[in-house]
N, C-alpha and C positions, 0 to 999 in steps of 0.2 A: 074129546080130550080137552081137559078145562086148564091152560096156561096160567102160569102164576108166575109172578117177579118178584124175588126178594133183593130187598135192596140196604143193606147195611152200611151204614154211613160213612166209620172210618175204614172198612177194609173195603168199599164202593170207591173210594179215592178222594170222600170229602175233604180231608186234609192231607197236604204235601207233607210229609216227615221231612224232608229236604229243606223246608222253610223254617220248621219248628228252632225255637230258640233253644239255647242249653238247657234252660230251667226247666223248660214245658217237656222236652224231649220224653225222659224218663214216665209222666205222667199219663203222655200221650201214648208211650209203645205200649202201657198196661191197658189203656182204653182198646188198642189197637187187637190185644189178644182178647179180653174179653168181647172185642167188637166179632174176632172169628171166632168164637165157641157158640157164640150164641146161632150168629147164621151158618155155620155147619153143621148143628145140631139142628137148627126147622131144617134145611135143605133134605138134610138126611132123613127125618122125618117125612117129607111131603113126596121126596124118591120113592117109602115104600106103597106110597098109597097108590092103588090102581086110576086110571082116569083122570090122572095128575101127569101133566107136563112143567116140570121146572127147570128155571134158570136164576143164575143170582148175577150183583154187582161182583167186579172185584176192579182190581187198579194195575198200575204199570208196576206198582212194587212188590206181587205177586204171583207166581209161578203157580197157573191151576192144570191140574191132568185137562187137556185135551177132549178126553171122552165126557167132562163134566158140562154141560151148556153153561154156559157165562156172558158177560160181554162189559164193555167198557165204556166210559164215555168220550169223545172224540177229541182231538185235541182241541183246545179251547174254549171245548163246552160248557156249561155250567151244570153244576150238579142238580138244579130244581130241573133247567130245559134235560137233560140227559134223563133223569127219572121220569118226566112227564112223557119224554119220545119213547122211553121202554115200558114204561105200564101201558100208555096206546098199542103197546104190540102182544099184550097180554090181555087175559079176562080180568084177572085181580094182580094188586102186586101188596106186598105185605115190606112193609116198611119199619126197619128199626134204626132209628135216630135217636139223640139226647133234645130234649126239650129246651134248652140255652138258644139264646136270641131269638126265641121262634119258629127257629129249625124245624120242628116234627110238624107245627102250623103250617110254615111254608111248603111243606114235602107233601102234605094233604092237600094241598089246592092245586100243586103240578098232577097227583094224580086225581083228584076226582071221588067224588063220593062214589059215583056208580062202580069203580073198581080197587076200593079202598079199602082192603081186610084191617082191623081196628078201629080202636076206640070214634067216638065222634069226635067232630069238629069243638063242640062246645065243652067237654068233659076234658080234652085238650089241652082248651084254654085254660081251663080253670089248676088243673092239674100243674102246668107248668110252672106254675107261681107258687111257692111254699106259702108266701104269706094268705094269696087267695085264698088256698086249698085248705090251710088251719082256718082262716073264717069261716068257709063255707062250712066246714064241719062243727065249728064252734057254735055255728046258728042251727045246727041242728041236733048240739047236746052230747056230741061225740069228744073224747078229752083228746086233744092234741098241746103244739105247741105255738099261742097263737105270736106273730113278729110284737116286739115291742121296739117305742120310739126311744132313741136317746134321752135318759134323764126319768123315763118312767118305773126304774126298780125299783123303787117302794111298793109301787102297787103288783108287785108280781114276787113268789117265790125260787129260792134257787140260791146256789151259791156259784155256781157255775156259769159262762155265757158264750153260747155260739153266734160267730157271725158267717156267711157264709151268703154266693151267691141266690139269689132271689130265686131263680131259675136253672140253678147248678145240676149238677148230675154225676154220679159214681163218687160222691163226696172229694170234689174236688175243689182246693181254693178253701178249705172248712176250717175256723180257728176255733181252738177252746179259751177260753180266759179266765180266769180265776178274779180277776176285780175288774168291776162293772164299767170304774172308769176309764179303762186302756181298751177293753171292747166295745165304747162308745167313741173311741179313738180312731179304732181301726174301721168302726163303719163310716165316721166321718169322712176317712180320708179316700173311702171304695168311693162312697156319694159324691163325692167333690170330683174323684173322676168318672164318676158315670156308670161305674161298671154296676148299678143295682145289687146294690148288696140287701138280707136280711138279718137282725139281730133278733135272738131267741133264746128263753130259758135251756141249758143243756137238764137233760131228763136222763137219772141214773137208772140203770135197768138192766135187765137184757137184751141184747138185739138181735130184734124176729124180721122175717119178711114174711109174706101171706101170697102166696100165688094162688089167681083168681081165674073162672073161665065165666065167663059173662056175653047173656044173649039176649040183654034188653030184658026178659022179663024173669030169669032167675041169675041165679050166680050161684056158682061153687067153687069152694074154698077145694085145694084140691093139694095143698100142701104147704105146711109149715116147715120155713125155714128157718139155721140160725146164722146169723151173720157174723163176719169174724171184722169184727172192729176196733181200733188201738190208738192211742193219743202217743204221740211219739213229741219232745220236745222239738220246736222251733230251730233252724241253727244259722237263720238269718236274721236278719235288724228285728224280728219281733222276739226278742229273748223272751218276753212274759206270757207267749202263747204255747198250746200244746198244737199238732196239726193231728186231724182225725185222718187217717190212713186207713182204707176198707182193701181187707185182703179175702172176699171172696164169700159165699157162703156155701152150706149145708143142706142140701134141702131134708123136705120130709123127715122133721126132727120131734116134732109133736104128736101124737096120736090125737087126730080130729074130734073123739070119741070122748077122750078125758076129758076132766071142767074143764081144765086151759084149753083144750084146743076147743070145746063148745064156746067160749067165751070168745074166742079166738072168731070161730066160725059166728056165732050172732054180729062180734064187730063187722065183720066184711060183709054182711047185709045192711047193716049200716049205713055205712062210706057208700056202697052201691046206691041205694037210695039216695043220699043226704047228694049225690053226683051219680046223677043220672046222663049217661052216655057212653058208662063204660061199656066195651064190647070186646069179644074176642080175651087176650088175657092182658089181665091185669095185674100190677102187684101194688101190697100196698107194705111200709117201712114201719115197723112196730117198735116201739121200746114197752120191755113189760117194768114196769115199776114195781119195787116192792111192795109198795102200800095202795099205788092207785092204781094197779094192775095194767092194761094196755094206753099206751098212751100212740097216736098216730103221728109218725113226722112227716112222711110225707104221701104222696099217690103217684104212682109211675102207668100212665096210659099207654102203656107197650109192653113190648117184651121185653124182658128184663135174666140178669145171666143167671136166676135161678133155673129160668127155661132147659139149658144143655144138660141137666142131670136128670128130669122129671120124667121122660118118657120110658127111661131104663129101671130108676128107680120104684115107681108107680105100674111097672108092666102094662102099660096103653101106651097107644102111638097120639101124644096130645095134639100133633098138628090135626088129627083126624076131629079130633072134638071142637078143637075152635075154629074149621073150616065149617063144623055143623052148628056153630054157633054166630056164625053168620049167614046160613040160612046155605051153604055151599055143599051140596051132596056129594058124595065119594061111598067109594069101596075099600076098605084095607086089605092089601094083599095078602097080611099075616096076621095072627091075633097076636095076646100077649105071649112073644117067647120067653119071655124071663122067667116064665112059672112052668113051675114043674106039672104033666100031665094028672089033672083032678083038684090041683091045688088052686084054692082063693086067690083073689086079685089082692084082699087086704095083708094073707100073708106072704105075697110077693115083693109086697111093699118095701124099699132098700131105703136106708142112707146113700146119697153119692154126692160124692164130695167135687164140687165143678173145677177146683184148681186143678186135678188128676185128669180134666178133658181138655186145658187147655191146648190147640194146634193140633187137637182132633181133626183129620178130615171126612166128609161126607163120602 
C-alpha cells in the first residue's frame, strides 16, 4: 500500500481567516474554496485508485467526515514543520501551494525530493517569478510578456499596463492602467514598500490556460481551458485603475486536434523545454492575441483549479496518470465511467465548468 499526503495550503490551515483583515477577507475566502475543490477533487481521485492510501491536511476551521483520513497540525506548529512531520509518515505527499514568498520553495525542502510528487526544485524557482519566467522564455523565442522598468514604454508596445505581484497568484493584488504614468506610480510605491511588484505590457486576447502532464521526457497537453477574467473598476484611492478579478475557468474548451489547439499543443512543448523541471501537472496562463496568436503570462508548477473538472470531463482518473508520471505505479479500480459501453474517450470528452464543483466533497 503506497501512502500519500495531500497537503493544500489554505484549507491545511496556512492562514488563520481569524486574523485576516476586512480587505483581504473576501479575497481570501475565494482562495479558500478554490483551495477545496482543487484538493477534494485529487483526494477523490487518488481514493479510487487501488494500492493507494490517502490522507489530506485540513484545519480547526473545518468539519471533515470522520471516515475520511485527515489530520492537522498541532497547536503551535508550523505549517513547513507540520508538513515535513506528515510527508515522513508517508511515501509521497503532493503538495498544493501558491508560489508568493517562496511558499511552494519552502514546502519542497520540508518535504524532500525523495517523496515530493511535482515539479522540480529549479522549474519552481524559476516559475514563481513572472518576470523570470517571461525571460526565460524570451531567451528562448517563445512571445510572452517580458517585466518592463519604470520610464521604459517607448521601447515597448501597448496601450494598456499591468502591475501586479512579482510572484502573485489567482490574480490577485492585479491593477490595469490605462496611462503609463500612474502605473509607474503604483509600482513605485509596491517597491518603496517592498512588496516585489511587476510592471507589464496588458496583452488583449483571449484567456486560455493549458493543463500539462509532464514526466521529464514528454509532455501532454491534455486540455484547454478558458478562463473567465473581468476588469472591474477600482473603488478605492486608485480611481484610475481597473482590478482584474479571475472568476474561475472552463476546462476542455478547444479541441487539441484543430490549428488552435495544435498551436496550442507545439506551444507547451515549448515552455516545457525552454523550463526544464516540469513534472507531474502543470499549467501554463495563455492570452490568444488576435494578431500574435499565443502570447504566455505566466507558468504555474502545480496544480492548478483547472485540476477539479478534468478527470470527469476527459473520462480518466488524471491522478492515475501523473502518479505514472512520476514514475509511481498504481491500479485503477475503475476505467473511465463517463463513457458510455463502446464509446471513445475523445467523445466522452465534456466541458465542466469548476465553479459548479465548488464545496464538492471527496
Amino acid at each position: 500500500m503506497t501512502k500519500i499526503f495531500v497537503f493544500e495550503y489554505l484549507t491545511g490551515g496556512g492562514i488563520d481567516p481569524a486574523l485576516a483583515d476586512a480587505g483581504s477577507l473576501a479575497d481570501l475566502s475565494a482562495l479558500i474554496v478554490e483551495g477545496r475543490v482543487m484538493r477534494d477533487a485529487l483526494v477523490a481521485d487518488l481514493r479510487k485508485l487501488d494500492g493507494i492510501e490517502v490522507s489530506f491536511a485540513s484545519s480547526r476551521f473545518e468539519n471533515v467526515d470522520p471516515a475520511l483520513a485527515h489530520c492537522r497540525a498541532a497547536p503551535g506548529e508550523s505549517m513547513t514543520a507540520f508538513v515535513a512531520r506528515a510527508a515522513r509518515e508517508h511515501d509521497y505527499a503532493w503538495i498544493v501551494a501558491p508560489e508568493c514568498d517562496g511558499l511552494l520553495l519552502h514546502l519542497y525542502d520540508a518535504v524532500g525530493a525523495a517523496r515530493w510528487l511535482g515539479c522540480a526544485k529549479e522549474a519552481i524557482r524559476v516559475a514563481s517569478s513572472k518576470s523570470a519566467t517571461a525571460a526565460c522564455l524570451a531567451a528562448h523565442g517563445i512571445a510572452t510578456t517580458p517585466a518592463i522598468e519604470p520610464g521604459e514604454a517607448a521601447a515597448h508596445t501597448g496601450s494598456k499596463w499591468v502591475v501586479k505581484p512579482d510572484d502573485g497568484a489567482g490574480g490577485l493584488d492585479t491593477f490595469v492602467f490605462d496611462d503609463f504614468a500612474h502605473a509607474c506610480a503604483e509600482y513605485d510605491v509596491r517597491a518603496a514598500a517592498a512588496r516585489n511588484p511587476v510592471l507589464q505590457a496588458w496583452v488583449d486576447g483571449e484567456p486560455l490556460s493549458l493543463s500539462l502532464i509532464c514526466d521529464g521526457a514528454r509532455v501532454e497537453l491534455v486540455s484547454i481551458n478558458r478562463q473567465r477574467i473581468g476588469l472591474s473598476e477600482s473603488k478605492g484611492a486608485r480611481q484610475h485603475a481597473s482590478i482584474v478579478e479571475f472568476d474561475g475557468v472552463t476546462v476542455n474548451q478547444i479541441d487539441r486536434a484543430s490549428d488552435q489547439g495544435k498551436a496550442l499543443g507545439e506551444l507547451a512543448q515549448r515552455v516545457a523545454k525552454a523550463l526544464p523541471g516540469l513534472r507531474g501537472f502543470a499549467g501554463i496562463d495563455v492570452v490568444w492575441h488576435p494578431l500574435r496568436g499565443p502570447v504566455v503570462i505566466e507558468v504555474n508548477p502545480r496544480l492548478t483549479v483547472a485540476y477539479a473538472g478534468l478527470s470527469a470531463a476527459l473520462g480518466r482518473n488524471l491522478a492515475a496518470s501523473l502518479l505514472a508520471a512520476h514514475g509511481v505505479r498504481i491500479r485503477a479500480r475503475e476505467s473511465a465511467q463517463t463513457r458510455e459501453p463502446g464509446e471513445p474517450p475523445a467523445a466522452a470528452a465534456r466541458a465542466f465548468d469548476t465553479q459548479s464543483a465548488c464545496g464538492a466533497q471527496p
